[in-house]
N, C-alpha and C positions, 0 to 999 in steps of 0.2 A: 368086550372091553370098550368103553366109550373114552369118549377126548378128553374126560376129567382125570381117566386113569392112569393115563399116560405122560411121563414125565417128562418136562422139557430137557434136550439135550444141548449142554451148554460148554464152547470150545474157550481155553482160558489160556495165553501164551502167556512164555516167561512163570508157571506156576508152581517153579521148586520153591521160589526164598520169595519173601515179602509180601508186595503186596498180593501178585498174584495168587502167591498159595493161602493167603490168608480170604483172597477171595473166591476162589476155589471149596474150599472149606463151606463159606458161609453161604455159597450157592446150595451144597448139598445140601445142609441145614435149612434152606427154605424149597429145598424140593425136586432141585436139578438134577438130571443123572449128568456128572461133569466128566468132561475131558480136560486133564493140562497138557501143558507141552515145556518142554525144555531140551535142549543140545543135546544131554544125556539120557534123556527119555526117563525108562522102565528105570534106572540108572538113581534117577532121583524119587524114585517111586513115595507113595503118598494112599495109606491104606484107603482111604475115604473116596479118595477117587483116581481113576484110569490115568498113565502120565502115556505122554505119546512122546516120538523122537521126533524134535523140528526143528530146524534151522531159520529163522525166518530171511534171512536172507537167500535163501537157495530155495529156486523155484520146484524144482524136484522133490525136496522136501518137505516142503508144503504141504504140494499135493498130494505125494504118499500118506502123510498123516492125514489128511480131511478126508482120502479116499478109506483109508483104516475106520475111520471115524462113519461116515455114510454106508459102507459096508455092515457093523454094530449096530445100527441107529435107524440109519436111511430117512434121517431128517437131521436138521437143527435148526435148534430154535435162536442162540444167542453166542454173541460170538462176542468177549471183550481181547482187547489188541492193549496186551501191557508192557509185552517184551522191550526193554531199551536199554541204554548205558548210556553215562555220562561222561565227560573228562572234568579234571577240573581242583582248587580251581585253575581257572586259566583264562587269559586274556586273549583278548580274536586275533593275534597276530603270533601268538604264542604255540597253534598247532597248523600242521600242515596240512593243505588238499587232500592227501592223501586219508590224515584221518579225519577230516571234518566228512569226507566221504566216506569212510566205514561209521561214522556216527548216522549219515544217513539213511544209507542202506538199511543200519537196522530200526531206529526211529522210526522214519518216515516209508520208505518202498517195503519194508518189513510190511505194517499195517496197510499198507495197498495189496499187499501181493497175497496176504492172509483173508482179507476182504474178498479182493476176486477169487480166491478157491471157494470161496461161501455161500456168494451171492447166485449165482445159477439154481441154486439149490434152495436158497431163501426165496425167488420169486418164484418158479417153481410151485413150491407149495404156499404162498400168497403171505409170506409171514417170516417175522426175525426181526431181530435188533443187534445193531453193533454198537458194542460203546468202546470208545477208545481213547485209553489214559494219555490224557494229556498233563499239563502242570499249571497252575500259578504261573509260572515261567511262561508259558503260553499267551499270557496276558500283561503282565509285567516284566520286564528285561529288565533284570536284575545284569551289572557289572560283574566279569568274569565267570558270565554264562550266553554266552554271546553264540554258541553255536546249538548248544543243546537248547534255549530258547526261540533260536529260528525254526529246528525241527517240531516243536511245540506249537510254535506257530504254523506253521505247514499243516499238521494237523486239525487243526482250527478250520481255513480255508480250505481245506479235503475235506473234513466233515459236514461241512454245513454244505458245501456243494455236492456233497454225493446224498445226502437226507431229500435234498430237493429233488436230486433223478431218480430215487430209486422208492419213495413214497407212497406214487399209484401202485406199487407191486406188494405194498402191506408191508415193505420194508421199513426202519424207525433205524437212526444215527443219534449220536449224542457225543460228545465230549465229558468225559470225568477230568475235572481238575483241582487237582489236592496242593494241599500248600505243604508246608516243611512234614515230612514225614520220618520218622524213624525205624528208618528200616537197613539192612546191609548193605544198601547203593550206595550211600556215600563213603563208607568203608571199602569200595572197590572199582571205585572211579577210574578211570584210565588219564596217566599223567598227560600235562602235554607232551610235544615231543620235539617242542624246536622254543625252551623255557626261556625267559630275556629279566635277565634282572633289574632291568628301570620300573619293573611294577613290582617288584619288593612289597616297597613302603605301603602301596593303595592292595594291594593282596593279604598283606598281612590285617589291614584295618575291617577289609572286608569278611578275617577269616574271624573276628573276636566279634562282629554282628553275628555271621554267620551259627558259631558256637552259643552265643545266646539264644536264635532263635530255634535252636535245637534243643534246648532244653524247654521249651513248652510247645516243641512240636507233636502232633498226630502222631499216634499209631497205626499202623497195616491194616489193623480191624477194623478203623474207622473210616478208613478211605472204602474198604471191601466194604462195611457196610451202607454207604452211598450208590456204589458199584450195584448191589442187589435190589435199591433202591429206584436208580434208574433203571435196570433190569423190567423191574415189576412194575414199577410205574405206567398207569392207566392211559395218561393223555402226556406220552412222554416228553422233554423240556430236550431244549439243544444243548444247554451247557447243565453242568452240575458242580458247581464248586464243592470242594469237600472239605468241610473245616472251619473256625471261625475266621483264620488268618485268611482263608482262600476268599471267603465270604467277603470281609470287607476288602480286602488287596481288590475282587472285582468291580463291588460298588463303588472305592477311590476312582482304581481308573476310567472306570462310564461318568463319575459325576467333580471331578477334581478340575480344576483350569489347570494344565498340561504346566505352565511352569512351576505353579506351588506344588505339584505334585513332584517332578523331577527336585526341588529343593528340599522334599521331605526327605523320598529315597536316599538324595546324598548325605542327607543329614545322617540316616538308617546307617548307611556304609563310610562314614568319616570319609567322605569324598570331599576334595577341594569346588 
């Protein structure tokens, strides 16, 4: 059997609902033998491809599935890091430490913590890419995204710093970041938890943009088909916007004077 025969093996968190599974799917469809992952595992099972039980917040978990995975495999080649939840909406005063750190946790130390079960194993055999979903949000701070936009950002500044260390080892990073997508996230966002009624009025303004821009938002398939994208991609890029809204939101904010920019958005969100 030679190195053409053999399929890349590719680890997909968060792969029961959205985008994940939708990119999961599309990997097989170009070649991948996939693993997903989700809390319930085997649970949310997915004929097309293998679901594994992971927590990305719990270390032990992790490793259990990448060791399941390595044990099957005894390689991989691609790891995307999609797992996350939102609150919202909800203004940055509106949830507590408590949960802007379980937002964390899985956001942000999720995708490091799924990262380092990987990467021993990526240099190792001199080869891999991680890509990891980031948002729109990542680059634009949209109002009444105040914390899951920092986590996005974190990302950002994780990515590109770790693409740099880990390079020489034939390693490859990128960030996917998709704009308004429609998928079940927003249907199961987590409320805030300490809500203040002086943002009413700017909450409500934001939810009737919000609601528009949902109606000519993306699909899962198109964000996963970026995701396969970067995946395969020869001379691969750091960032990958997904989508035309993502597209221009990044070109505004690289090439916009920082006030008429902040004046467009508010205009976008009936902000005073």
């Amino acid at each position: 059997m030679t190195n053409s025969d053999v399929s890349k093996v590719a680890l997909v968190t968060g792969a029961s609902s959205g985008i994940g599974e939708a990119t999961a799917h599309k990997l097989v469809a170009a070649g991948y033998k996939v693993y997903g992952t989700s809390r319930r595992g085997t649970q949310a099972g997915h004929g097309a491809f293998t679901m594994l039980t992971m927590d990305v917040t719990d270390d032990a978990s992790v490793k259990a599935a990448v060791d399941v995975l390595l044990q099957q495999e005894g390689r991989i080649d691609l790891l995307v890091n999609n797992a996350g939840f939102g609150f919202g909406p909800a203004a940055a005063e509106e949830s507590s430490i408590a949960q802007v750190r379980a937002m964390f946790e899985t956001n942000v130390f999720g995708v490091v913590r799924v990262s380092n079960a990987v990467l021993p194993t990526m240099r190792k055999q001199g080869s891999g890419r991680i890509l990891n979903v980031g948002s729109g949000l990542g680059i634009i701070p949209a109002p009444f995204n105040a914390h899951y936009s920092a986590t996005k950002h974190a990302i950002e500044g994780y990515s590109e710093s770790l693409d740099h260390e880990v390079r020489n080892f034939g390693v490859r990073v990128a960030v996917i970041q998709p704009g308004v997508t429609r998928t079940a996230f927003d249907t199961s966002v987590t409320p805030s938890d300490q809500p203040l009624s002086a943002y009413d009025a700017s909450r409500k303004k934001y939810l009737i943009a919000f609601e528009k821009a949902m109606r000519a938002a993306d699909s899962a398939e198109s964000v996963a088909e970026t995701i396969v994208l970067a995946a395969n991609d020869q001379v691969p890029l750091l960032r990958y916007p997904s989508g035309k809204v993502a597209r221009q939101g990044a070109f505004a904010r690289r090439f916009l004077p920082r006030g008429f920019f902040d004046k467009v958005l508010h205009k976008q969100f009936g902000l005073g």
